[in-house]
N, C-alpha and C positions, 0 to 999 in steps of 0.2 A: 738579335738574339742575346741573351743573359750571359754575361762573364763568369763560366763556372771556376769555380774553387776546384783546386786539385783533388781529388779522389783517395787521395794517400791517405788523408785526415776517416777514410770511411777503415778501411786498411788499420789504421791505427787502431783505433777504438775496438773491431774484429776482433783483431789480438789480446784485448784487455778484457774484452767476452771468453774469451777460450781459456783464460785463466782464472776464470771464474765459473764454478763447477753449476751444471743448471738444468741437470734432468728433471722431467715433470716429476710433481710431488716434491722437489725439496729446491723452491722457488727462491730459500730465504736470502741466500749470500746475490745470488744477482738484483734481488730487490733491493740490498743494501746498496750495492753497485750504483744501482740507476739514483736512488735517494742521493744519493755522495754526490752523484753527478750534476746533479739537478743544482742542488747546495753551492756544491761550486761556482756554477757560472748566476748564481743569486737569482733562479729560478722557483715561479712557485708550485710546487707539483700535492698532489693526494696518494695518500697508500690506503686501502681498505683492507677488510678480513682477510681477503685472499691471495693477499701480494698484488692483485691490478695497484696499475702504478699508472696514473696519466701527471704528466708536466706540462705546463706551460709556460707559450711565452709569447710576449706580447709583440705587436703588429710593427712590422719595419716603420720606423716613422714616417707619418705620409699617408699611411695607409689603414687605420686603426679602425675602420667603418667598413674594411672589408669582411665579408662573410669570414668565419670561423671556421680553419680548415683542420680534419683530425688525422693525422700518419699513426697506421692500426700495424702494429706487430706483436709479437706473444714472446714471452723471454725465456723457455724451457726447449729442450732439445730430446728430441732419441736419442740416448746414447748406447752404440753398439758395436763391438770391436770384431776384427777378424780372428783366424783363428790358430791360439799362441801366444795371441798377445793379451799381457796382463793388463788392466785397465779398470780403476775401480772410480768410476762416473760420478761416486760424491766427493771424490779427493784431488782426484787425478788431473791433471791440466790436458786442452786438445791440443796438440804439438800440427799446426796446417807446415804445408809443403807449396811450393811454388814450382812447378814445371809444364815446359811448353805449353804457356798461358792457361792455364786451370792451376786450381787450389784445391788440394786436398789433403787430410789429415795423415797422420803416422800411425795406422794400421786401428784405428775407428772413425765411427762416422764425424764429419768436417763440425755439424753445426750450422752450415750457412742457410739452412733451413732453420729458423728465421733470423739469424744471428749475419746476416748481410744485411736484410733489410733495417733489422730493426740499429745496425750501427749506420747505417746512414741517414735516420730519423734522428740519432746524436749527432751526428756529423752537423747537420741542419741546425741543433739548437745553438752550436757550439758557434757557428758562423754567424757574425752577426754584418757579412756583404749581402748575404742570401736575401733578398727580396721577397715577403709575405705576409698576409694578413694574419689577423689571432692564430696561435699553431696550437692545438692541441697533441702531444703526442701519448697515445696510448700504447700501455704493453700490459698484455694477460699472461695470466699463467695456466699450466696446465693444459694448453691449447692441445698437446699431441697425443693426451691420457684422457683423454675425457670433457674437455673444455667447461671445469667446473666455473673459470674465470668470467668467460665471456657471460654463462649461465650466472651468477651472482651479481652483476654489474649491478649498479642500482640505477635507477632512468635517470637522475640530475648527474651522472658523474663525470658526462660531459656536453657541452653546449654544441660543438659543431654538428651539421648534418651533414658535410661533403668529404666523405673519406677518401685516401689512399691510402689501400691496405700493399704492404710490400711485402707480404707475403706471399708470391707465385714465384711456380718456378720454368716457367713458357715465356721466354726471353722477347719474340715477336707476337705474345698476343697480350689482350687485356682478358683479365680471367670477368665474366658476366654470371656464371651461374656455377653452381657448386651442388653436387650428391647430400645429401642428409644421411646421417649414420646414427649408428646404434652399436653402443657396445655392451656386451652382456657376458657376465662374470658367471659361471658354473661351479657347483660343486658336488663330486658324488663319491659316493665313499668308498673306503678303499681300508679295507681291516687289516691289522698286523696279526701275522701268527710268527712263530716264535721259532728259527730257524736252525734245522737239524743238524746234526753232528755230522762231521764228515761233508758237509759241502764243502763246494769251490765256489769264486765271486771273479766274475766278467762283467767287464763297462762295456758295452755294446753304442758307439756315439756314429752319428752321421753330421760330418762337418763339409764345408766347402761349397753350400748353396749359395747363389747368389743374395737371396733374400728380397729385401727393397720395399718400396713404400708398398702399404697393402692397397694402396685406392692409385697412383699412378702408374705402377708398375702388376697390375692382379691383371693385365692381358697379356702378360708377356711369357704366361706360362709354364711362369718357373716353381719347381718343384717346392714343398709344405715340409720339410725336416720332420717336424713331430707327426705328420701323417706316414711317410715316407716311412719310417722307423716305425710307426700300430702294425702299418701293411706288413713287414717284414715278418715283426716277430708272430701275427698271425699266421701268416703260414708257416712259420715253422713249429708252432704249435700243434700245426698238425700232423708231425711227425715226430714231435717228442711231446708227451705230455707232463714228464717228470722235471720241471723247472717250474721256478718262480722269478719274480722280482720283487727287488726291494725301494727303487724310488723309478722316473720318470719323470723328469723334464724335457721343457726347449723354448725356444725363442724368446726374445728379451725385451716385446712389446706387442700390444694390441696391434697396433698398427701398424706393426712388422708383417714384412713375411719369413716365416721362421727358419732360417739357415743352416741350424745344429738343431739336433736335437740329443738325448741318452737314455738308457736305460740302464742301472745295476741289475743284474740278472745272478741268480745262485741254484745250484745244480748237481748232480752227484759226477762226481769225475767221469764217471763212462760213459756222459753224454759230450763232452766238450767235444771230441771231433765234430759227432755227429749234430750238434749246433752249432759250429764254424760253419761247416759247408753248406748247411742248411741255410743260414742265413747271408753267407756268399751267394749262394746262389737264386736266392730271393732278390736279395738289394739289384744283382747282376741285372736280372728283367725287370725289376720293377723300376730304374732309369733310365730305360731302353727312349722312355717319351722325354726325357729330359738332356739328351744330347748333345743338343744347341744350345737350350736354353741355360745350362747348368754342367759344364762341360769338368766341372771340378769334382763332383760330389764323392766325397769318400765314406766306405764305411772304415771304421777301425774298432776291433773288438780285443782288447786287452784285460791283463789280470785286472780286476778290481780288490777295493780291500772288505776285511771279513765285516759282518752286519749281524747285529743279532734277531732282525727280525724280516716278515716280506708280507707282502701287500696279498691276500686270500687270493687264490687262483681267479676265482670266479667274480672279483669284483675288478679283476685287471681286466680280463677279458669281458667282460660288460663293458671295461671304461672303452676299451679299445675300439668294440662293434661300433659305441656310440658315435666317439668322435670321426670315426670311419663312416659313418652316415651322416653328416651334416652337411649340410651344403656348402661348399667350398671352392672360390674363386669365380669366374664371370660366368653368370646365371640367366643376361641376357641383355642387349643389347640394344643401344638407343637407333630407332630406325630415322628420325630425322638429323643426325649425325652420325658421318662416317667413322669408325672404328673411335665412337666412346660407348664407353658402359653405362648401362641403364642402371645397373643391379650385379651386386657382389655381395661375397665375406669370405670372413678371411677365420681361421682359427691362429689367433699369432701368440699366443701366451701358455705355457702349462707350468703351471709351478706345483710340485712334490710337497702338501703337506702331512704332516704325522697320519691321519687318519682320515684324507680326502687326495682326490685331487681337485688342483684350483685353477679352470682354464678359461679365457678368454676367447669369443667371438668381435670381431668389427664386422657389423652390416654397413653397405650402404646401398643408396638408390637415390633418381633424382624424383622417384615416383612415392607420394606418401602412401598407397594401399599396396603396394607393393614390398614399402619397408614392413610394414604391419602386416602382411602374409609372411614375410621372413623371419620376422621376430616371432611369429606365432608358432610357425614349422621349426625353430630350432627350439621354441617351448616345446614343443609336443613330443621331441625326438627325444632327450634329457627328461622329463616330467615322469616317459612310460620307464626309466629306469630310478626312479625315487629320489632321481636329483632334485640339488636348490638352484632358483636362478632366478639373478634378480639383472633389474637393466642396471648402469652408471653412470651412461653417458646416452642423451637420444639428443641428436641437433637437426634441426630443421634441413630442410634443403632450401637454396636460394636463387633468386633468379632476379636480376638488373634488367632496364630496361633502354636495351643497349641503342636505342634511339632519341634516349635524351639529348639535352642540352650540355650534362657535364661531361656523358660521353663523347660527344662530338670534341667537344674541349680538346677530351685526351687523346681521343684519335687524332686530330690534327695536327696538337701538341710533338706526340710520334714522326707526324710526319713531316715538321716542319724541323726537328732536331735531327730525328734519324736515316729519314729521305724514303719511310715506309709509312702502311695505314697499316697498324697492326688486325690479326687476326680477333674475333668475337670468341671467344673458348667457353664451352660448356667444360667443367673438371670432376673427374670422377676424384677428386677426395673434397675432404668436407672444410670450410675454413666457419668464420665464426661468424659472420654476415648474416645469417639466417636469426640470429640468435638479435644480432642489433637491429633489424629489420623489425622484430616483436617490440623490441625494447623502444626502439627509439624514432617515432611516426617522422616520415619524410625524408630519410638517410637517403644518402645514396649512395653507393659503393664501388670503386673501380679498383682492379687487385692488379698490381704489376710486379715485377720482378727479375735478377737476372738470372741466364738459364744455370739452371742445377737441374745434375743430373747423380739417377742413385740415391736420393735423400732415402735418410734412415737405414744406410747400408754402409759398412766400412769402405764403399768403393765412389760416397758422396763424393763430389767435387763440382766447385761452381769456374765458368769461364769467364775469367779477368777482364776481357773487353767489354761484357754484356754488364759487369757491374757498372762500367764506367760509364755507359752507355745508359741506364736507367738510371743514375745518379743525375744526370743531365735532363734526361726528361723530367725528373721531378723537382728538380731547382726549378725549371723555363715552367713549369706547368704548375710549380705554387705562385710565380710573379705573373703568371696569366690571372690565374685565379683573382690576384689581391686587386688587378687592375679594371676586374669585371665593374 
């Protein structure tokens, strides 16, 4: 077996990730990052339009006629904080935590989604004991918003056809196949009238859901914030009908599941009891199913400040029925595997603007007529209310043929490092595979990674041993490779 290099060096580099601000959409300073890096150790790497950033570096000596291997990781994160805490994602550095062997951040999500893996594809460049043929290392952007990266690639922008993607987060298996998503951005309007003398202004917020990846976590049943919060104030609308509101948001990503959500709401004084208890007593049953899953959930309805205008009654409540009718969470289920999802979405985005609202769906499915019956039915749901809605993001779904020859590789690899044959995993969230799979004839793909749990939730954390542990396998399983 291969003399692994300490781990610390992956550790290192993490750290120099997290101080480097890298939510999707504002790609630029970690691409600088990786440019610098590459520079350094006198690597020659390409940046294209969209910040994709592949380096290489050439074959351990010895071995320079080995196939061409590529390490697939995406360099942008969810970023999303708990609740309190200040944290502004293009500035702000992730502050990780080390206790009883897991990492996790200081009251936002870690990052190790993909910022484990892809510092250990550095960690690899930086080594020059590490035994391997041609390396290609790739990093996209945008992977978690849309995956316009993968989508842009150009087909020469890289040569290898034998990936490991180190983006999983299923510690004992190799990820083989992946869900195909759709994200579809809405818009419906929402008119200001001009707000009366004599009101009062109440922030009506539901915080403390757990939240979590929309496609790993969307069976575990946990409560939708901005649904959660439609449901409320519709019934209590039907007991006051003399309120309005003035904005409405929640959640902090597509592919969130939405944790908080708010509403500014304004009102004539002699309804405020009568909307406290009303909407206490709404939120009271309407968490009754989230118990377990969401044992935190608060509402909290305090003063708000004055506004001069509020959203026409009648187009709040259209938005409300709407997104109260769209399909939401696991839709149905794969029967030739046990407890994964065929078929989901997720509503994880509403942003407040001046004269709409602006909200996000994530579909996904491992079934193409199935994604195309769900895109259809939340067209149709939006369309009969005069909304706009266009797609973002549509990724294929994937599927390995987890009886190859490279897979054997890595399975054995697994078991001749770790003392297991790891598991074949089908995954209900979407990675970029499907997308290189079009691009690039002959790929192959094996997705490993260590376990993380909670990604895209301030409660992320990845486990210490598992890094160290897939660190190893993928040293011994690039010097298998180069010796084929």
């Amino acid at each position: 077996m291969t003399n692994v290099p300490s781990v610390d060096a992956v550790y290192k580099i993490f750290r120099q990730l997290n101080r480097t601000p890298r939510p999707s959409h504002h790609e630029d300073r970690v691409a600088l990052f990786l440019t610098r890096f590459a520079e350094k150790l006198g690597l020659e790497y390409e940046r294209d339009k969209e910040n994709n950033i592949v380096i290489r570096k050439p074959a351990t000596p010895g071995y320079e006629n080995a196939e061409p291997i590529v390490l697939l990781n995406h360099m942008d994160m969810v970023c999303v904080s708990a609740e309190g805490v200040e944290f502004d994602p293009l500035h702000d550095s992730i502050k990780p935590i080390i206790e009883d062997g897991w990492m996790r951040a200081d009251g936002t999500s870690l990052g190790a989604d993909n910022g484990i893996g892809l510092s250990m594809a550095l960690a690899i460049l930086q080594d020059d004991t590490i035994v391997h043929g041609p390396l290609e290392v790739l990093t996209t952007t945008n992977e978690e918003d849309g995956m316009t990266g993968a989508e842009a690639l150009a087909t020469d922008f890289i040569k290898g056809r034998k990936v490991i993607n180190l983006d999983s987060e299923e510690y004992d298996s190799i990820t083989v196949a992946a869900a195909g998503a759709c994200i579809q951005e809405i818009g419906m309007r929402a008119r200001r009238l001009k707000t009366p003398l004599g009101s009062t202004f109440y922030d009506v917020t539901i915080t403390g859901g757990l939240g979590g990846h929309s496609g790993v976590d969307i069976n575990k049943g946990r409560a939708n914030a901005i649904l959660l919060l439609a449901e409320i104030l519709t019934k209590m609308n039907k007991q006051i009908t003399d309120w309005s509101c003035h904005s409405f948001e929640g959640g902090n990503a597509a592919a969130s599941i939405p944790n908080y959500a708010r509403a500014s709401l304004i009102l004539p004084e002699k309804n405020i009891d009568k909307m406290k208890s009303s909407l206490k007593a709404a939120f009271s049953k309407a968490i009754k199913p989230y118990s377990k899953t969401d044992p935190n959930l608060k509402l909290s309805i305090t003063k708000g400040k004055p506004v001069d205008d509020f959203i026409a009654p009648e187009d709040l409540i259209s938005f409300m029925d709407t997104i109260l009718s769209l399909p939401n969470g696991v839709l149905k289920m794969r029967t030739d595997m046990p407890k994964v999802v065929q078929t989901s979405s997720n509503l994880g985005l509403l942003k407040q603007q001046k004269a709409y609202f602006d909200f996000f769906t994530h579909s996904r499915s491992f079934s193409d007529n199935q994604m195309q019956g769900l895109i259809q039915k939340i067209q149709h749901i939006v369309f009969e209310q005069d909304a706009a809605c266009k797609i973002i993001m549509k990724a294929p779904a994937w599927q390995e043929d987890e009886n190859s020859e490279f897979m054997q590789l890595v399975d054995q690899t697994f078991q001749d490092v770790l003392g297991f044959h790891p598991r074949k995993a089908a995954m209900h969230f979407v990675l970029e595979a499907g997308y290189y799979v079009q691009k690039f004839p002959g790929i192959q793909i094996a997705s490993i990674g260590p376990r993380i749990v909670e990604p895209h939730s301030p409660s992320e954390r990845v486990e210490l041993s598992t890094v160290e542990h897939i660190w190893q396998v993928t040293i011994e399983l690039l010097k298998r490779l180069a010796e084929k």
